[in-house]
N, C-alpha and C positions, 0 to 999 in steps of 0.2 A: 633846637628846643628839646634835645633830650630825645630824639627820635631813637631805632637800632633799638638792640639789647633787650628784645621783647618775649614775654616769659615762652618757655616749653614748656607742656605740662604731660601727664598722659592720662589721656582720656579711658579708663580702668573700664567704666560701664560699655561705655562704646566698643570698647575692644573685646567685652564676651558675647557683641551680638555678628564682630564683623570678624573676619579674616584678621590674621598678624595684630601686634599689637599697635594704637593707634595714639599717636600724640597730636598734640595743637601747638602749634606756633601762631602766638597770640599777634597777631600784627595789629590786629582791632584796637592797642592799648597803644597804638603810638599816639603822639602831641594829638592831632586832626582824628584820632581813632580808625585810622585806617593804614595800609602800606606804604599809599602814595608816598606817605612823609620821606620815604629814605627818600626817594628822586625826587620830588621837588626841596629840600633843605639842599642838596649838593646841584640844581639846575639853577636855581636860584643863586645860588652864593656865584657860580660863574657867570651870570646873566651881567651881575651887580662887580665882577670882579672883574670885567673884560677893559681892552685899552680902551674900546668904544660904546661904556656901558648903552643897556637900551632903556627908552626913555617908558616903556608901558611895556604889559604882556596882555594879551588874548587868549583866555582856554576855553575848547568845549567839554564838556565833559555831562557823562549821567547821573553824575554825581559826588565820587571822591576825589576824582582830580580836582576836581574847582576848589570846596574849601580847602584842599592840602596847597593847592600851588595859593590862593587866597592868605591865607597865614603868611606863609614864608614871603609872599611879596609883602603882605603888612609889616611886618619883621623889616624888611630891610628897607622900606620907605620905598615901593616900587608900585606908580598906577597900575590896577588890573579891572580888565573886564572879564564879564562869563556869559558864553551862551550855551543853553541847555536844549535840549528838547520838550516838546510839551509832555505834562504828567509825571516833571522827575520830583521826587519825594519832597514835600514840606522840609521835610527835618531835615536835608543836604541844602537846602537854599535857607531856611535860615541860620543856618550856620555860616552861609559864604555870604549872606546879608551881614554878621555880624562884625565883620573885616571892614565893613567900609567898601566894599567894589561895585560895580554898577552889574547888574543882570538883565539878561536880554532874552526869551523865549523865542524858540524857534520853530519853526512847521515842519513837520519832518523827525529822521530819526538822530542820532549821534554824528553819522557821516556827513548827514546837511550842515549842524554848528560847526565840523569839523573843516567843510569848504568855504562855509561863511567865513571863519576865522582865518582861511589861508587867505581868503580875498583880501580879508580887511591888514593881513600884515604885511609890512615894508621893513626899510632899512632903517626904522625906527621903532617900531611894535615888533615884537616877537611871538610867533603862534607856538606857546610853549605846548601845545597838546602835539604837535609835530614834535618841539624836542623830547614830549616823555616817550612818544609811541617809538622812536627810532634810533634818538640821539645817545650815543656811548656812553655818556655821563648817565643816564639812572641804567643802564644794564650793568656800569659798572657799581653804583647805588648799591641794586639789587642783589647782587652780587656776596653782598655782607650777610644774608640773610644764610646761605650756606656756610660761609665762614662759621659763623654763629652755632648753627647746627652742628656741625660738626666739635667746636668748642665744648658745648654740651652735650653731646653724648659721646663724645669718644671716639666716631669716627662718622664714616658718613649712613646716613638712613640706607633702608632698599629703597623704596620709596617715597617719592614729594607727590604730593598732589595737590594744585593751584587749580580755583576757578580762573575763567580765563576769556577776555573779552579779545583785544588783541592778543595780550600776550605779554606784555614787558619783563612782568614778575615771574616769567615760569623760563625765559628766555635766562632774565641775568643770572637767575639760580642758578640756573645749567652751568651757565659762564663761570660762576663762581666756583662751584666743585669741577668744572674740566681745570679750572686752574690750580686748585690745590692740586689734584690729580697728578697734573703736568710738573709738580714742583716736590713729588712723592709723600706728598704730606697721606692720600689715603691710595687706597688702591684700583679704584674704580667710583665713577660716577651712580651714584640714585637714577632710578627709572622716574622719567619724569608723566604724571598719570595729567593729562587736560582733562578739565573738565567744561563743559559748556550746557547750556539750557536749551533744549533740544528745539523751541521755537526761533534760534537763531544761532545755529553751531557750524560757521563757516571751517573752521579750523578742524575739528572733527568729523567733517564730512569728506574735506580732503585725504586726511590721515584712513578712513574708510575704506576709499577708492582708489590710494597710490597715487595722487593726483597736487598738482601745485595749489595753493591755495589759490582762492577768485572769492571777489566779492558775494554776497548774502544776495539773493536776487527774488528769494521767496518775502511773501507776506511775513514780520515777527508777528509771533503768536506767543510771545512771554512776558509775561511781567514781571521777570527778574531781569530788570532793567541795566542795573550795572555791568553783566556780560552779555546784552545783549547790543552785538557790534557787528555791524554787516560790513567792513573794511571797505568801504566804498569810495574807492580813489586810493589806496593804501594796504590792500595786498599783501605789499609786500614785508608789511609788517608782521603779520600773520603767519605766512610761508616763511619768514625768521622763528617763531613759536614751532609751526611741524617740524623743521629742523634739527631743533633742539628736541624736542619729542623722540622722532626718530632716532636719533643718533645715541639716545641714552637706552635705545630697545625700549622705549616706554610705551604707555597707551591712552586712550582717549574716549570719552563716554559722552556720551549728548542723554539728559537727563531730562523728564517731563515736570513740568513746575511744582506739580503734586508729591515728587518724591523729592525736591529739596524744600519746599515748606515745609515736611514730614521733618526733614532733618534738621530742623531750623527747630522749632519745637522740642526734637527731643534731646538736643544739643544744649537749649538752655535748661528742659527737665532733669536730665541727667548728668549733664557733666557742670551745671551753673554756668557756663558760657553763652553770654546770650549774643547772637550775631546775626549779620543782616543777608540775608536767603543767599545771597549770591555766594557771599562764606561760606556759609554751611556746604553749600557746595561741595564742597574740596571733601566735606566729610559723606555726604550721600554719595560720589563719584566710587569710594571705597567700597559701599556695598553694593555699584553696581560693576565692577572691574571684575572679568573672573582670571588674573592674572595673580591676584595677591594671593599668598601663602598667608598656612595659618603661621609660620617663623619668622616672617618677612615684620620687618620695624618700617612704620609706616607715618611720615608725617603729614599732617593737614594744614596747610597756611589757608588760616584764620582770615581775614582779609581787611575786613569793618565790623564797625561795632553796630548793635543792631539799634539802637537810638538813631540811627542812622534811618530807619524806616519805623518810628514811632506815629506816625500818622496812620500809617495802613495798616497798624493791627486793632481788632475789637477785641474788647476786655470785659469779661461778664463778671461783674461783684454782686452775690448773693446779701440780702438785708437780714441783718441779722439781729436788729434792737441790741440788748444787752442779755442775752441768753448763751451765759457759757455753756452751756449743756451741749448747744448746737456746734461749738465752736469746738469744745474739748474731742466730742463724738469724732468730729473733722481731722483733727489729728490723729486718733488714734487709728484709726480706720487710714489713714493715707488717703483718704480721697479729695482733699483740699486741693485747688488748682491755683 
């Protein structure tokens, strides 16, 4: 559906308040408005290509997996369920309402729909949220995203920085530039920067402590939902993400909710990119990284679009009758919101 090939831009304003100069990689602009799309358009198409196609899929998800894999099985004529966790955003459910799939709320966090869903799949349902967290096919997906980069600018970044719930997207990057790497196309791999939501940062607490990744076993206390992923049963998914972390000498930041709603804000004020907290992400991880040089070329994978979470924001409009006095004053002064 036109997934890939999703713009770079650089973010000019953001770059005179943070270290190195800072781009967006808009992934927000895919088909679903989100990354998912690369892996579920290429899990799907093999689901649907196999000798022994399957007859249904099952995802859990907190929200972008579902309408990305949603889509691509509507596309291709393939039954899907979703289960979610309670509290996941209006505006991602009815988006995966508009597909035509059945939705199921679940008690619990991510990893609960996550076991619910391995229960419920056999040798004729598929628990695609198993195939995206693990399966080769979206790391090799993801993979395209450094291609790309690299395409456009010329060689590879110093730095990626991906928010990062398990991981898939910061894992197949990796994958993608050790390959060009290996094939001399540049000379070295990007430091790969995790970012996570300090009420639920399995992956960066390991990267902290020198330690294998293990499941989230604290209270979450974030409400930036989409990475927030306690790997629970699934590990090892995670411990694939430090990996690739480590290996690239990269780093890792566990952020308080406060400073990526901060970035979230000033991400749509200043640069017109409006995106959904857990994106912004990738850009508040930059001003809390004290590894970035002010030389260092730094991208931010953008991740979703923030319509994605148009339920939970409050919008104050000022009544204004028909007095341009008040309106023109408003412009001129900058202070219109």
């Amino acid at each position: 559906m036109g997934e890939g090939s999703t713009p770079l831009v650089e973010f000019d304003r953001t770059s005179q308040t943070l270290s190195g100069t800072v781009y967006g990689k808009l992934e927000s602009l895919n088909p679903t408005c989100s990354f998912k799309d690369r892996g579920s358009s290429l899990t799907v198409s093999a689901v649907t290509d196999a000798d022994t196609p399957w007859e249904g899929l099952i995802v859990a998800s907190t929200g972008n997996t579902a309408p990305s894999v949603a889509a691509y099985a509507a596309r291709a004529g393939v039954p899907c369920v979703v289960l979610v966790p309670e509290g996941t955003s209006l505006s991602k459910l009815e988006q995966v309402a508009a597909h035509g799939v059945d939705i199921f709320t679940v008690d619990g966090s991510f990893s609960d729909c996550f076991q619910l869903a391995d229960t419920v799949s056999d040798d004729r349902v598929l628990n695609a949220t198993a195939v995206y967290s693990a399966n080769a096919l979206v790391a090799s997906a993801n993979r395209t995203v450094a291609f790309e980069l690299v395409a456009e600018l010329g060689q590879a970044p110093d730095w990626v920085t991906v928010p990062v719930g398990a991981g898939p997207l910061l894992g197949g990057t990796h994958f993608g530039f050790a390959e060009l790497r290996d094939a001399g196309i540049i000379d070295s791999v990007p430091r790969m920067l995790c970012v996570q939501a300090r009420g639920c940062h399995p992956i960066v607490h390991a990267i902290e402590h020198g330690e294998t990744v293990r499941p989230w076993t604290e209270p979450i206390t974030t409400t930036v939902g989409a990475i927030a992923d306690p790997l629970d049963g699934y590990a090892a998914d995670g411990e694939q993400t430090r990996r690739a972390v480590v290996d690239s000498d990269g780093d890792a930041v566990a952020l308080d909710d406060e400073m990526i709603y901060e970035a979230t804000n000033r991400l749509a004020a200043t640069e017109g990119v409006y995106a959904e907290p857990a994106s912004a992400a990738s850009v508040a991880g930059v001003r809390a990284a004290d590894r970035v040089n002010d030389n260092d070329t730094v991208v931010a994978l953008v991740t979703g679009h923030g319509l994605k979470e148009k339920d939970e924001v409050e919008v104050a409009a000022e009544p204004v009758g028909t007095d341009a006095s008040v309106v023109r004053d408003a412009v001129l002064s900058g202070s219109a919101d």
